[in-house]
KERO-321363 format. One line per field, with one value per residue (C-alpha): residue number from 1; residue in one letter; chain; x, y, z. Coordinates in steps of 0.001 Angstrom, whole numbers, plus 500000, padded with zeros to 6 digits. Example, Ala and Ser with C-alpha at 12.3 -4.5 7.8 and 13.67 -1.06 7.14 Angstrom:
k = c(1 / 2) $
r = c(A / S) $
c = c(A / A) $
X = c(512300 / 513670) $
Y = c(495500 / 498940) $
Z = c(507800 / 507140) $
***
This chain:
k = c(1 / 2 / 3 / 4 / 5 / 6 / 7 / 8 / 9 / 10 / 11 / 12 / 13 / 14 / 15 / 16 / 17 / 18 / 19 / 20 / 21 / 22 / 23 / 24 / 25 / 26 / 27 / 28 / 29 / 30 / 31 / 32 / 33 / 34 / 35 / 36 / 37 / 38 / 39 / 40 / 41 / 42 / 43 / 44 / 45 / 46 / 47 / 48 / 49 / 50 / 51 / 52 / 53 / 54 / 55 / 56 / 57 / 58 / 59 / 60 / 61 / 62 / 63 / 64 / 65 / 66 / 67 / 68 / 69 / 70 / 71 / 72 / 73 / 74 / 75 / 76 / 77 / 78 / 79 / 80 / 81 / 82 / 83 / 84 / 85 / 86 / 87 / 88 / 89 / 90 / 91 / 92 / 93 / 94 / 95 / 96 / 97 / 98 / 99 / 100 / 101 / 102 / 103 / 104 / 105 / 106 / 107 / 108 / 109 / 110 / 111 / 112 / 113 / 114 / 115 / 116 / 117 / 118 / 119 / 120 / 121 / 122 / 123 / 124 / 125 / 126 / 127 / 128 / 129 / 130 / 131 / 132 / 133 / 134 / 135 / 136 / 137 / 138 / 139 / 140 / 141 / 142 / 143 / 144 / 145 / 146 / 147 / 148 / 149 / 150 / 151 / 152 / 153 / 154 / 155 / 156 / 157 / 158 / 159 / 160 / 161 / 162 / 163 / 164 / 165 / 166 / 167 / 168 / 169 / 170 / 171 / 172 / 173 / 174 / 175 / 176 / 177 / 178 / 179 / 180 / 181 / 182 / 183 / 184 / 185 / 186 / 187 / 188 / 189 / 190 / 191 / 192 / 193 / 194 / 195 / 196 / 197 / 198 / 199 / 200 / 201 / 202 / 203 / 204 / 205 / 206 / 207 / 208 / 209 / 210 / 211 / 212 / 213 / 214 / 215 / 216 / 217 / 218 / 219 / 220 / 221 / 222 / 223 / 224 / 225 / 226 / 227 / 228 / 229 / 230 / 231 / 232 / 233 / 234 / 235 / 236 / 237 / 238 / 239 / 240 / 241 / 242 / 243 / 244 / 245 / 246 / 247 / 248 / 249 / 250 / 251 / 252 / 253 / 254 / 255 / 256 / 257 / 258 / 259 / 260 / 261 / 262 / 263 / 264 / 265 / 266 / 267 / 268 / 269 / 270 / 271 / 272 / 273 / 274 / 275 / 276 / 277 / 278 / 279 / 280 / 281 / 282 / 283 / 284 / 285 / 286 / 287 / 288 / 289 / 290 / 291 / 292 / 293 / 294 / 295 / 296 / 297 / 298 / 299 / 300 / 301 / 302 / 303 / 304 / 305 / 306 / 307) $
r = c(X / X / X / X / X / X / X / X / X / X / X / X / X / X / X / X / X / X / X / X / X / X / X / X / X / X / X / X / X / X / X / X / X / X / X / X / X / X / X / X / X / X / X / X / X / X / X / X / X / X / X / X / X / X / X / X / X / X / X / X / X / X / X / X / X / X / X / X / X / X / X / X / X / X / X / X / X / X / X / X / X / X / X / X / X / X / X / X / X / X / X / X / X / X / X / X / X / X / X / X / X / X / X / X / X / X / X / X / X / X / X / X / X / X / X / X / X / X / X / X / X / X / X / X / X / X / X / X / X / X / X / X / X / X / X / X / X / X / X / X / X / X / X / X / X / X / X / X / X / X / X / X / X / X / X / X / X / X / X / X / X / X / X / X / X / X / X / X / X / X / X / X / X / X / X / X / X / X / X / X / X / X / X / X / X / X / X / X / X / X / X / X / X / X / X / X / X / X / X / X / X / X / X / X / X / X / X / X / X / X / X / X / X / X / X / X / X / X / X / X / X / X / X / X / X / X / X / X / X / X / X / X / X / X / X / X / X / X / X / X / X / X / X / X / X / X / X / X / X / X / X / X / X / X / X / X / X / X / X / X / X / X / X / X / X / X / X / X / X / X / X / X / X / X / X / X / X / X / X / X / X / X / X / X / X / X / X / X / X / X / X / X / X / X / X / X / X / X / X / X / X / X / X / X / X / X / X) $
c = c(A / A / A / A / A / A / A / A / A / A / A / A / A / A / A / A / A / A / A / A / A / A / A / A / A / A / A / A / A / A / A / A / A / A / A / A / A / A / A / A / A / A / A / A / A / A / A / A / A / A / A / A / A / A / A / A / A / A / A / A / A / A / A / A / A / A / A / A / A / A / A / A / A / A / A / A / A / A / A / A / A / A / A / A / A / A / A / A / A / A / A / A / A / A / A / A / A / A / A / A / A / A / A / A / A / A / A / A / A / A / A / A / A / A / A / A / A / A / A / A / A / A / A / A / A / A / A / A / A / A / A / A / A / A / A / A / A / A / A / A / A / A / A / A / A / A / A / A / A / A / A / A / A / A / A / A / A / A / A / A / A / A / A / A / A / A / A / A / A / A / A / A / A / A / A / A / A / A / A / A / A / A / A / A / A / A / A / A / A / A / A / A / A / A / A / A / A / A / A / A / A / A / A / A / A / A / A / A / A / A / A / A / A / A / A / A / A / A / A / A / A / A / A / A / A / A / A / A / A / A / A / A / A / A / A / A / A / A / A / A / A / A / A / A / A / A / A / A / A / A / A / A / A / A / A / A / A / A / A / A / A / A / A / A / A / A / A / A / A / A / A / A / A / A / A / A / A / A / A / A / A / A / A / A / A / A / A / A / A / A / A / A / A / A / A / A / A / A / A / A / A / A / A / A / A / A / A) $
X = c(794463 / 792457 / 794051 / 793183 / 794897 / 792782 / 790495 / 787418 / 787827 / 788549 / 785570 / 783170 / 784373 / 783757 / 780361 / 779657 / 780987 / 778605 / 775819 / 777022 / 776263 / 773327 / 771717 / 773382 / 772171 / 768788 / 768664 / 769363 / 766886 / 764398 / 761140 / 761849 / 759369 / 757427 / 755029 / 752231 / 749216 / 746219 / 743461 / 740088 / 737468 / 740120 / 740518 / 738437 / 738863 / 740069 / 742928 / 743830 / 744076 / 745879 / 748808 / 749160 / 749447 / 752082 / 754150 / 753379 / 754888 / 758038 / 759030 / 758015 / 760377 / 763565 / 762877 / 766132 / 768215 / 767095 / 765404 / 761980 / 759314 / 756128 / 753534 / 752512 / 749515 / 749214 / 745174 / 745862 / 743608 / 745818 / 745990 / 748696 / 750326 / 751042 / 751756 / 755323 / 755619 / 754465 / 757169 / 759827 / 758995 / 759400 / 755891 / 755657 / 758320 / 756748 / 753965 / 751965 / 751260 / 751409 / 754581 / 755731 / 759601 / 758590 / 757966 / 760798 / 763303 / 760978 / 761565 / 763032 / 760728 / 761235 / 761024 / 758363 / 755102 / 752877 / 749420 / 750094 / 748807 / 745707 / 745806 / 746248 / 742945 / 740376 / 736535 / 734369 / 731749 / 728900 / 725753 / 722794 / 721715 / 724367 / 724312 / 722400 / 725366 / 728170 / 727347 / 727548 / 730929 / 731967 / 735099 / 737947 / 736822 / 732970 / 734456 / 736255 / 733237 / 732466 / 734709 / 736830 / 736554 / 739908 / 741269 / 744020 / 747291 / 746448 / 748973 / 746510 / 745303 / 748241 / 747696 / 744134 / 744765 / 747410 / 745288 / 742595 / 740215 / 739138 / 739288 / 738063 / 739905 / 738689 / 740638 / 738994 / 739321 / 736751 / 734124 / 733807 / 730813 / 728808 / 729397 / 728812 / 725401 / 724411 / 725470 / 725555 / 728388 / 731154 / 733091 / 735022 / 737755 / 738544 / 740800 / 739183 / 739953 / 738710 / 735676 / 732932 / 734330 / 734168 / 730511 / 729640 / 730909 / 729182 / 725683 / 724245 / 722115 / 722542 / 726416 / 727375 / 729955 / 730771 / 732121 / 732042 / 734361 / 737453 / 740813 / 744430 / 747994 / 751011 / 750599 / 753094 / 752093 / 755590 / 756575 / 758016 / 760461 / 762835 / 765936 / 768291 / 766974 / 768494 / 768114 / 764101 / 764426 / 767187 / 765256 / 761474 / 763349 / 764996 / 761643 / 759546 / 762242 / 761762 / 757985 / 758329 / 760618 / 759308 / 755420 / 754202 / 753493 / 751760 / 749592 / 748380 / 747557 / 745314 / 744113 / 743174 / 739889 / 740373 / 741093 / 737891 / 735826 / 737165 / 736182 / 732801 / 731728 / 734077 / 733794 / 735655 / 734796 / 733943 / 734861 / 736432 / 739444 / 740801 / 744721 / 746142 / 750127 / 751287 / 753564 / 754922 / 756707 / 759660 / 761379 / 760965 / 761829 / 759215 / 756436 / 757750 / 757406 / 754032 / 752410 / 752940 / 751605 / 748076 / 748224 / 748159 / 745757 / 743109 / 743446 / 742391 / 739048 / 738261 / 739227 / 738407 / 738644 / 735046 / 734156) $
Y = c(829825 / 829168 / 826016 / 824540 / 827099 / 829684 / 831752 / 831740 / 828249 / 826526 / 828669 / 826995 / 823693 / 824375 / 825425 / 822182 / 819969 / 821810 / 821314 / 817520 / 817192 / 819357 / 816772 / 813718 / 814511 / 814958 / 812205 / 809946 / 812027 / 811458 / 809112 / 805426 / 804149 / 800796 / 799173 / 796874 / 794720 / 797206 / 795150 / 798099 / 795143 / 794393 / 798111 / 798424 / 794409 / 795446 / 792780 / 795041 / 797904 / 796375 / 795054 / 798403 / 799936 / 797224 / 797759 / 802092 / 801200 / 799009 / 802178 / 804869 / 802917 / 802986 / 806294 / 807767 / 805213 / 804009 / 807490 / 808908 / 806385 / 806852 / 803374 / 803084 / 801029 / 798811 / 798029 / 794410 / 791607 / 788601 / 784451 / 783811 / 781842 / 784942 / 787559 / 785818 / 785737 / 789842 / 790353 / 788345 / 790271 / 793785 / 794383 / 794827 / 795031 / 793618 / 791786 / 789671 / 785897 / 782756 / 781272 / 778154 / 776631 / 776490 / 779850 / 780909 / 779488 / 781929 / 785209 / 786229 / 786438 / 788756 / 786534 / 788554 / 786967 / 790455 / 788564 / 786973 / 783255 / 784117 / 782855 / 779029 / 779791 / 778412 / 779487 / 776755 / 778759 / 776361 / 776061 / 776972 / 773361 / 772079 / 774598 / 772308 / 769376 / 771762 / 774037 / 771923 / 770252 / 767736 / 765279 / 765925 / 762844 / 764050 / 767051 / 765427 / 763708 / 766721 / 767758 / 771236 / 773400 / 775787 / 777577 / 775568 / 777666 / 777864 / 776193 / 775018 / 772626 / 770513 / 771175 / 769503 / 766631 / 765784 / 766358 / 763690 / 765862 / 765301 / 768552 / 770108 / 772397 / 775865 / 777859 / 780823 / 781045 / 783166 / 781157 / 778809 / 780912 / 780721 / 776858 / 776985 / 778468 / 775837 / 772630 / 771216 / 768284 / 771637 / 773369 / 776437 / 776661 / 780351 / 782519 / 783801 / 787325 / 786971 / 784927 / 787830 / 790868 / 787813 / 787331 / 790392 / 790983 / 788111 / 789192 / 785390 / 784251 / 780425 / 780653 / 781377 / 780255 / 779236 / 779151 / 776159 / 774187 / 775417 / 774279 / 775359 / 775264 / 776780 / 779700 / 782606 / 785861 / 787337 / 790186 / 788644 / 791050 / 789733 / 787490 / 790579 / 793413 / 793393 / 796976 / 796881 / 793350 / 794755 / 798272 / 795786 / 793811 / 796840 / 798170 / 795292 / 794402 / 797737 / 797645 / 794429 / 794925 / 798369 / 796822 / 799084 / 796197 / 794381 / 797448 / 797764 / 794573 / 794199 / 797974 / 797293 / 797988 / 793785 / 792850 / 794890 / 793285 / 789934 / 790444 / 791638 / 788133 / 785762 / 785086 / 781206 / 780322 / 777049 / 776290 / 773189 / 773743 / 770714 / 771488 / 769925 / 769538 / 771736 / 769965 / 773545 / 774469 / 772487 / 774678 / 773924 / 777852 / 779238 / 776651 / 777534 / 781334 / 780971 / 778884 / 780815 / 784211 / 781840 / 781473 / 784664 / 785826 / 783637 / 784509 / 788116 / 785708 / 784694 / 781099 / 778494 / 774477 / 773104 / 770896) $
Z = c(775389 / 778639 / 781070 / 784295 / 786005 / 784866 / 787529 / 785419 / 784205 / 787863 / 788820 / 786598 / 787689 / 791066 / 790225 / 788219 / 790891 / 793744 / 791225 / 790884 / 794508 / 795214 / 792375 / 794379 / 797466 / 796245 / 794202 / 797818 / 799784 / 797085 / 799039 / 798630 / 796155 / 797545 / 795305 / 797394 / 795988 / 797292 / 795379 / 794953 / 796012 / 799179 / 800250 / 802726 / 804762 / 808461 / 807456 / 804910 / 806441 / 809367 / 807207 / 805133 / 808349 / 809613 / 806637 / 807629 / 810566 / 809785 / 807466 / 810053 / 812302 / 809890 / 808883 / 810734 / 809176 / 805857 / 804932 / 803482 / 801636 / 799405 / 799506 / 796002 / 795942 / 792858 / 792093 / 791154 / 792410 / 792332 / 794077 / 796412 / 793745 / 791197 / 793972 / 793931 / 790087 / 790213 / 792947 / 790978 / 787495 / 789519 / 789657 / 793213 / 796268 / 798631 / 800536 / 803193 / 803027 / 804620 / 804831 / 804470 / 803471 / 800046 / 799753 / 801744 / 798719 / 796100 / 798200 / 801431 / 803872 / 806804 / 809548 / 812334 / 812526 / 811880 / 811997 / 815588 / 814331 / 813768 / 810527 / 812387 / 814190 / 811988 / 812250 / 810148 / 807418 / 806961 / 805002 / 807802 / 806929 / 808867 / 811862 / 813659 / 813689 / 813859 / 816901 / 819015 / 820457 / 817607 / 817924 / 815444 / 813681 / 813545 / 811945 / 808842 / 807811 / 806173 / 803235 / 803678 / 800464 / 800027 / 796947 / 795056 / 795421 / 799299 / 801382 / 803662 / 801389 / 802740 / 806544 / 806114 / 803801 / 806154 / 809058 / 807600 / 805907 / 802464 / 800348 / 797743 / 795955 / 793388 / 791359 / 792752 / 796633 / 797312 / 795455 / 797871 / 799689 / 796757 / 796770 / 800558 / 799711 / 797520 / 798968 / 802722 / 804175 / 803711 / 805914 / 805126 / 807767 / 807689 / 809132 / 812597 / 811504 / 807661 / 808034 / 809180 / 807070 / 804505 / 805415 / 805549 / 801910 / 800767 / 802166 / 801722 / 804866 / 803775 / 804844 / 808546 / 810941 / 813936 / 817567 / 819185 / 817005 / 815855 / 814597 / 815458 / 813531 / 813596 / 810969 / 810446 / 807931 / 807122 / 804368 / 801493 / 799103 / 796313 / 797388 / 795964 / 797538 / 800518 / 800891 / 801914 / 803378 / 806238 / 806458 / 806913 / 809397 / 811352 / 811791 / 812306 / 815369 / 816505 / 816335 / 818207 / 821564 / 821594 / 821664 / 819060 / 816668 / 819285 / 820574 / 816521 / 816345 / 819451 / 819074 / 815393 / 813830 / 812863 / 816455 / 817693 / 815390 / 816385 / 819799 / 819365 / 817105 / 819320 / 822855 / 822522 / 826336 / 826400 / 822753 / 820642 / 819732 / 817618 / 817238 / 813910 / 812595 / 809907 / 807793 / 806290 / 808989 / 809972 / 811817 / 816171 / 816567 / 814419 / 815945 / 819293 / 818624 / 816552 / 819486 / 821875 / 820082 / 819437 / 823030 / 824062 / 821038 / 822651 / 826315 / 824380 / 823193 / 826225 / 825315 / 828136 / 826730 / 826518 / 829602) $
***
């Protein structure tokens, strides 16, 4: 009758228990799986590509200590609104909005601006009709006589009613070009790196924008992963703080494909620029932080106030 002390038997166990953690160990090396919004029609935006390669770069940076990673890109064309309700159901891990202290109790954000404010630097899209009254330099109250169109689940639908503006919301975003096309009093304050890729897209010569008004908040992009998965949000924040003091983050923002375009339709010398509270942001570290990054983002414009 065979025991534990047999040769042959203890053998065998050994065998198993090497196999055990051969199988372990590759089971922890195997590539961290991170599932991202990567809508088809949004593939090829510069903004896009620049926070894919943000989030590239936050997980290059904890490689060493939070091991290997494979991006799976989920083809899923979604509002702002249901990216949180995807990311809560375990649809996706991860991604890039606006934040604001709402949103911060839905998800935990990981708190390094990665668009630089330029999301609080406003362009106006306007029907050509009204190019004449709007490129020239306009008082903030000239501006809100006409009404600012946004989609509904944007934040900044708060930021301009509070600011004075009268707005008018739609259910799709996006649609507010083709309503830009057919109707004049609108403005379409816009992102200063979304509005010409937008444009461009859009292919409608009755909508353009322009560059001698503008408006500035405080406006921070962050990651946003689920409250309990600590694991990504310390290995996103390791690497974004990396990215940061070691400039890398900085040099891919301002070497972007986005930031290049930026400069080549914006040269802000001599422009508007009408700065406006955010009511979303009530923390004095974050505006202090945020400001100061729009600062230096339009010294990079060429920004010079209007005399």
């Amino acid at each position: 009758m065979n025991n534990i002390g047999d040769p042959m038997q203890a053998r065998v166990i050994d065998l198993l228990c090497i196999l055990l953690l051969v199988i372990a160990s590759m089971v922890s090396a195997a590539p961290k799986v991170i599932r991202v919004v990567d809508a088809a029609e949004e593939n090829g935006t510069p903004q896009n590509q620049y926070f894919l390669s943000v989030l590239r770069l936050a997980l290059d940076k904890s490689r060493e200590q939070y091991g290997e990673y494979w991006i799976e890109p989920i083809d899923l064309p979604i509002n702002q609104s249901r990216q949180f309700k995807e990311l809560l159901k375990h649809n996706i891990d991860v991604f890039w909005t606006v934040s604001t202290a709402a949103r911060d109790t839905q998800a935990k954000p990981v708190a390094i601006p990665i668009a630089f404010g330029s999301f609080g630097i406003r362009a106006l899209a306007m029907n050509v009709a009204d190019s004449g009254q709007l490129n020239v330099h306009l008082s903030l109250a000239e501006l809100q006589k006409f009404n600012v169109i946004l989609g509904q689940d944007w934040p900044d639908v708060q930021v301009f009613e509070k600011a004075g503006f009268t707005v008018e919301k739609y259910v799709d975003g996006l649609a507010v070009y083709r309503v830009l096309a057919n109707s004049a009093g609108k403005i379409f304050p816009r992102g200063i790196i979304e509005v010409v890729p937008e444009l461009k897209a859009f292919d409608n010569k009755q909508v353009i924008y322009g560059e001698k008004n503008l408006l500035l908040y405080p406006s921070m992009v962050y990651f946003y992963v689920r409250k309990e998965d600590i694991k990504l949000y310390k290995r996103l924040e390791y690497g974004l703080t990396q990215a940061l003091e070691d400039g890398s983050l900085a040099a891919l923002f301002y070497d972007s494909t986005m930031m290049a375009e930026l400069k080549k339709h914006f040269n802000l010398q001599g422009a508007a620029i009408h700065q406006i509270e955010n009511p979303l942001i009530i923390s004095k570290k974050q505006l202090d932080s945020i400001s100061q990054l729009q600062i230096e983002l339009l010294k990079h414009l060429n920004y010079s106030p209007a005399r």
